[in-house]
C-alpha positions as CSV (number, residue, x, y, z in Angstrom):
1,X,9.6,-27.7,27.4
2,X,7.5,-29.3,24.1
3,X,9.0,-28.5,20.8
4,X,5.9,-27.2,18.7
5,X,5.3,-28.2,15.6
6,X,5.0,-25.2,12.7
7,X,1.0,-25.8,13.3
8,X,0.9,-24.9,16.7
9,X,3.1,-21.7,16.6
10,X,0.8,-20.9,14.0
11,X,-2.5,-21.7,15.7
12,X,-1.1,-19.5,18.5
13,X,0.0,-17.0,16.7
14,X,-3.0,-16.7,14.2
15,X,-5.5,-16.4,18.0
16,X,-3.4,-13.5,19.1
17,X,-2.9,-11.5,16.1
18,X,-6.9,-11.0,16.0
19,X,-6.1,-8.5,19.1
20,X,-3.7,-6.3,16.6
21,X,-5.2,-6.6,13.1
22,X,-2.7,-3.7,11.7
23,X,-0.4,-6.5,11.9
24,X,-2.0,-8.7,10.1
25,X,0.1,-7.8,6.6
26,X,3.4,-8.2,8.1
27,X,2.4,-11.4,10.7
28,X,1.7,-13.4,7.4
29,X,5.2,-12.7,5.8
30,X,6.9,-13.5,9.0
31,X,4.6,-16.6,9.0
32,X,5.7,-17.9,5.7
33,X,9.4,-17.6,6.8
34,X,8.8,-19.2,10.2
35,X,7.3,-22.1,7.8
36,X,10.9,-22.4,6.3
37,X,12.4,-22.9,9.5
38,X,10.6,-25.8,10.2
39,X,10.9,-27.2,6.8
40,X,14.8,-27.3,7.1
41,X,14.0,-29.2,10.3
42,X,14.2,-26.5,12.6
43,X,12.4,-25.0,15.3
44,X,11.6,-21.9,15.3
45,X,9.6,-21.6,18.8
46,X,12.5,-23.2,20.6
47,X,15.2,-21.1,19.0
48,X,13.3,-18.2,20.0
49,X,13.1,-19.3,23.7
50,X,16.8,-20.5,23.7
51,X,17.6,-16.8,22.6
52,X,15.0,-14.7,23.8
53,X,17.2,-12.1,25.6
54,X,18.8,-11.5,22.0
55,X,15.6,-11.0,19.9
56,X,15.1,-8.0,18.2
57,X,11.5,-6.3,18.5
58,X,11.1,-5.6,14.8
59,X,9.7,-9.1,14.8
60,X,6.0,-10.0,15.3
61,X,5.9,-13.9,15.8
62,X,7.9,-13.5,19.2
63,X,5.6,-10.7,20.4
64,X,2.6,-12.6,19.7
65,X,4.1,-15.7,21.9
66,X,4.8,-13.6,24.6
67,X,8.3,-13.9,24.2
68,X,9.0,-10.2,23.3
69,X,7.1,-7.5,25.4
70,X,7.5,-5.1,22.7
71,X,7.2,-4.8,19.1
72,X,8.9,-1.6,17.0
73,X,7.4,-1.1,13.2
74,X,10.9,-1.6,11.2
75,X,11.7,-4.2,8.5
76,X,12.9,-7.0,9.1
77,X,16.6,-8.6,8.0
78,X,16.9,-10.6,5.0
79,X,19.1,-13.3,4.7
80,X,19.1,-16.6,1.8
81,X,17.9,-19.7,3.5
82,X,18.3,-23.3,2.0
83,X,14.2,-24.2,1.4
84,X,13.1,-21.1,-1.0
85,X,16.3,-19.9,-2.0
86,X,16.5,-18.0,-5.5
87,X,20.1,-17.7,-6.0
88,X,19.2,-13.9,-6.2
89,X,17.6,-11.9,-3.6
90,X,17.0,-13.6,0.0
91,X,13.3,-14.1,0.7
92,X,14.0,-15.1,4.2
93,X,13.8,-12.7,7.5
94,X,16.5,-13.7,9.6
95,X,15.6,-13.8,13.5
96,X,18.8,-11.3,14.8
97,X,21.2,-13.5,16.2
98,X,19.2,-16.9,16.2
99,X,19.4,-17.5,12.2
């Protein structure tokens, strides 16, 4: 499997969520957090297909890849990251159990 780059998740990503615009608010948070995984040199599409059996459905980006076949409406988990860290409160959704 190709490791995509943080372009082409969000290329996907950006065609689907047109099918589910009440998403839209909540797809481009998500969006600027999966752009921190790939900043500290991580890949997010591959973690999520590494741990896909694990993912919780209160996140978007793995239902619009297909990787989830559901999605609930809850927040998401917050956790500090290393790229965008504040020293106060974490910015960053953590994908359960990948993160």
């Amino acid at each position: 499997m190709k490791d995509w780059t943080f372009e082409e998740l969000k290329n996907t990503c950006d065609e689907e969520v047109k099918k589910y615009p009440h998403l839209e608010k909540k797809y481009k948070k998500e969006l600027s957090i999966a752009k921190r995984f790939y900043k500290n040199g991580r890949n997010l599409y591959q973690e999520l297909i590494d741990k896909k059996d694990k993912i919780d459905t209160r996140y978007i980006i793995p239902y619009l890849l297909k990787i989830t076949d559901t999605w609930i409406d809850k927040n998401p988990v917050y956790i500090q990251v290393s790229s965008g860290a504040s020293g106060g409160k974490a910015y960053a959704t953590r994908y359960r159990n990948i993160a």
